[in-house]
N, C-alpha and C positions, 0 to 999 in steps of 0.2 A: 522719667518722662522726657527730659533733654532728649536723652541718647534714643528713643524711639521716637521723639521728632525728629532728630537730623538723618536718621535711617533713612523714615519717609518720606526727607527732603533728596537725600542719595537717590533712591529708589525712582523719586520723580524726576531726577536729572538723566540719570540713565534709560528712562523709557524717554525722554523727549528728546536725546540725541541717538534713541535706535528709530523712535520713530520720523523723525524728521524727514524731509525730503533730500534726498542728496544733492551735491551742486554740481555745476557743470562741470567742474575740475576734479572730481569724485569721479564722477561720470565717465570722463573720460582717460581718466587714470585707470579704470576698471576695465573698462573698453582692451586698453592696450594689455594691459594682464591677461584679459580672457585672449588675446590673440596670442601672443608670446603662447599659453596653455595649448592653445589650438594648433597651433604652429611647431608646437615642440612634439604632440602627438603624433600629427602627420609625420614628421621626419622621421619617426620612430617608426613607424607602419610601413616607410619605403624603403625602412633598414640603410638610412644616410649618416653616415657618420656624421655625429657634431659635437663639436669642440668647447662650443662660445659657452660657458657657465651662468652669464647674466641671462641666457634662453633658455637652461635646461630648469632652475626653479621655478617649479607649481604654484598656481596663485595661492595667495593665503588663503589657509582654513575659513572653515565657516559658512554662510551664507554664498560669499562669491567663489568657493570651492564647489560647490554644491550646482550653481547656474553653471561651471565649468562644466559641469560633468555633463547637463543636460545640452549645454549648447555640442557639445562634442558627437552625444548620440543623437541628435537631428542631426546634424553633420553627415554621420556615418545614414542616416535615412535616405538623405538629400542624395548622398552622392551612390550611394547605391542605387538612387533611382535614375542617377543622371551622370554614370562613373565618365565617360567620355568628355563632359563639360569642364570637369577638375581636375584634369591631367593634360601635362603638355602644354600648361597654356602659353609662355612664352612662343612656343611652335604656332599654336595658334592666332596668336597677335601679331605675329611675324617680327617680333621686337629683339634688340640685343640687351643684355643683361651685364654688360660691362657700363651702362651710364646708368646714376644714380637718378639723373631728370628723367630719361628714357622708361626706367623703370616708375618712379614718382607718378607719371602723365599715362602711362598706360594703367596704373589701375585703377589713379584715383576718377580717368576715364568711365572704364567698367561699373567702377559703384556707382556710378552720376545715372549712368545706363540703367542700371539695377531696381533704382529706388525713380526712374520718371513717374512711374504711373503713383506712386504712394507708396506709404511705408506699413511693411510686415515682418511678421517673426522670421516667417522663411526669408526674403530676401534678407533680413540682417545675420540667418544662417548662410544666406548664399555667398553673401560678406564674405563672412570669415572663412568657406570654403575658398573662394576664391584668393584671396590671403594665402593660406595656408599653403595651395595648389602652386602656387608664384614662387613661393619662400622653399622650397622644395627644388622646383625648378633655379633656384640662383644657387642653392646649397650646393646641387649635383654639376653644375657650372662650374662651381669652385669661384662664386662669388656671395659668401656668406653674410660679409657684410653688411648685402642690400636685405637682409632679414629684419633690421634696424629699421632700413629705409620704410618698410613693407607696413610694420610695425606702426611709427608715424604715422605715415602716408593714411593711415587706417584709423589713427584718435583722430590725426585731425576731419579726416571726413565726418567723423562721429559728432566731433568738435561743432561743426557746422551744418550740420544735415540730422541728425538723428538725436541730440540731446533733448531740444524741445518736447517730443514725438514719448522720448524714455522716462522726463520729468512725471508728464501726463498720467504715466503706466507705472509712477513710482520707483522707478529704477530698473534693472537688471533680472531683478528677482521677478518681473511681472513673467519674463520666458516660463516660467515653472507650469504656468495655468494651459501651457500646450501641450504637456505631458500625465499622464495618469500611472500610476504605479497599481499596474494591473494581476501582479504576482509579488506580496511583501516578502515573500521568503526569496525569490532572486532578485529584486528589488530592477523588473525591468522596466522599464521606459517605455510609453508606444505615443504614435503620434495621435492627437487627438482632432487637432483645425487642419484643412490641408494645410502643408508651407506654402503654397503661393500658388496661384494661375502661370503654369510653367511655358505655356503656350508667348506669354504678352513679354517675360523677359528673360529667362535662361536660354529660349534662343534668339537671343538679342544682344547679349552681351558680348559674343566673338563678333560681331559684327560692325564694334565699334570705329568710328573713321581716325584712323593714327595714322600717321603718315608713316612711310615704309624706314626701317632702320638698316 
């Protein structure tokens, strides 16, 4: 009787720290994982060489392996619907990629853009496109470094803007309820909510006022 009491006392430990709410620092530790994931794909897709090893590990298994995968195929949705918006964009912000603040101020610009009107799945996909889009663009620079910065630049927005928003919706894993697995034997993806009214801020976001570099 002990030992199937203290089972069931195990048992209750472990579902109230799965079920729990994550904390902001969870949050945004996750954040930066799924970028780094998101960031390490893209370079792979532009066939960029990269070096840095603390970028090329996959986030952990599990759960946040899993929203990795789905945030990646919205990604790939997003930007196949809007390829022109996530390439080039250092070109298109007319920015140099040799300062670490220049780079810092230009994106964390565009997110501020991103998320005016209120926060959504797409825009927190168009996030990480845009991330991803930059960290590419400083790779083929030959300033890899600022993938770090990109990185950052990116929990802390999250840090500040988007944890409240992610608490509410449970964490990370709420991304799941925008996708359907509409064939289990290829186990694809489709989008379900649109990602966002593309009209009020994807073309809004190059237009952000940066002073000239």
């Amino acid at each position: 009787m002990e030992v199937l009491r203290r089972s069931s006392v195990f048992a209750a430990e472990v579902m109230e720290v799965f079920d729990r709410s994550p904390t902001d620092k969870e949050l945004v530790s996750q954040a930066k994982a799924l970028c780094r994931d998101y960031i390490n794909s893209r370079l792979i897709q532009a066939g960029v060489s990269w070096s840095k090893p603390e970028y090329n590990a996959p986030v952990p298994g599990g759960k946040l392996a899993e929203v990795s995968t789905i945030l990646l195929r919205l990604g790939d949705e997003l930007e196949y619907i809007r390829p022109n918006v996530y390439r080039n964009i250092a070109r298109q912000l007319n920015i140099s990629l040799h300062s670490e603040t220049v780079v810092s101020d230009a994106f964390l610009a565009v997110a501020a853009q991103i998320f005016t009107a209120g926060i959504t799945w797409g825009k927190v996909v168009s996030l990480y496109a845009v991330a991803a889009g930059l960290a590419v663009d400083c790779v083929r620079h030959a300033q890899p470094a600022m993938v770090h910065t990109i990185v950052d630049c990116l929990g802390e927005f999250v840090r500040k803007t988007l944890v409240t928003w992610l608490k509410r919706r449970g964490g990370w894993a709420d991304i799941t309820k925008c996708v359907v697995n509409t064939d289990p034997s290829l186990r694809s993806h489709w989008l379900v909510a649109a990602l966002c009214s593309f009209g009020h801020f994807l073309k809004a976001i190059f237009f952000v006022l940066l002073p000239e570099r």
